[in-house]
N, C-alpha and C positions, 0 to 999 in steps of 0.2 A: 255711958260706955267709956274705957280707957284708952285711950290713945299710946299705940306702945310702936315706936321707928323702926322700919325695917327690917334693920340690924339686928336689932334688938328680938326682932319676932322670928329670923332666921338663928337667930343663936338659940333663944328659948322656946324654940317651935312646942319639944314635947310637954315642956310646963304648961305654954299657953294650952296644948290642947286638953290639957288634963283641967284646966282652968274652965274651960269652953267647955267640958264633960257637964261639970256642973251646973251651966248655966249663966256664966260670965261673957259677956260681948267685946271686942277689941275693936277698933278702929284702929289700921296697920296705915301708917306716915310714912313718907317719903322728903326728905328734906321739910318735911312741915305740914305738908299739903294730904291731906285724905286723899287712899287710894283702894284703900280695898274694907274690907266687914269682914272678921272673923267669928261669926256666928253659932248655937247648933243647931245641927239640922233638925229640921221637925218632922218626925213619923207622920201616920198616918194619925187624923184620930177621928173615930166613927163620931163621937158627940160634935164637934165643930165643922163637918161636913150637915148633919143630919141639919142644924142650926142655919146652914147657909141656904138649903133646900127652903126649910121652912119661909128664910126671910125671903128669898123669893119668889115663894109663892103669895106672900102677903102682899110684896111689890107687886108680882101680876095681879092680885086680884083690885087693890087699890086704884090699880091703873085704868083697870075694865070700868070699874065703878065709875070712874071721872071721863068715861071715854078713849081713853088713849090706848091705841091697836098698834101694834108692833111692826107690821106691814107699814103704818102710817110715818114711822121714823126709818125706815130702811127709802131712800130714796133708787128711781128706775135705776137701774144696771148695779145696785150695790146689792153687799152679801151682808148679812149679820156679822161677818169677821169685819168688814171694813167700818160698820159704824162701833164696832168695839176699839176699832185703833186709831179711828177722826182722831185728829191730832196730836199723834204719837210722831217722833222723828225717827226714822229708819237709818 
């Protein structure tokens, strides 16, 4: 990824995005320090959903196989949303 200041990315915003059209990534700096990912956006795409389904259901069922039940990792009064965010900072 290139690193392009600020400045630099507000002066040449519509190059950068024509740059990003194609598939180019920027890391936008501020006095030096990474601040933000000029990225593209990623559509939908049905083959890398379908892929993610697949992989976990191979996770589920691998899981079954060894024993381990879903109920068993969700501890009393939590919800599946809170053991997906265990140790996220809010």
């Amino acid at each position: 990824m290139t690193n392009v200041g600020a400045y630099e990315a507000k002066t040449h915003l519509p190059k950068l995005l024509d740059r990003v059209q194609n598939g180019e990534r920027f890391v936008i700096t501020k006095h030096g320090h990474p601040v933000a990912e000029l990225v593209p956006i990623s559509g939908s795409d049905p083959e890398r959903a379908k892929k993610a389904i697949a992989d976990l259901k191979e996770l589920q069922a691998s899981l079954k196989q060894r024993g381990v039940r879903l109920k068993d990792l969700v501890g009393k009064g939590e919800s599946i949303r809170d053991l997906v965010h265990k140790g996220h900072r809010f």
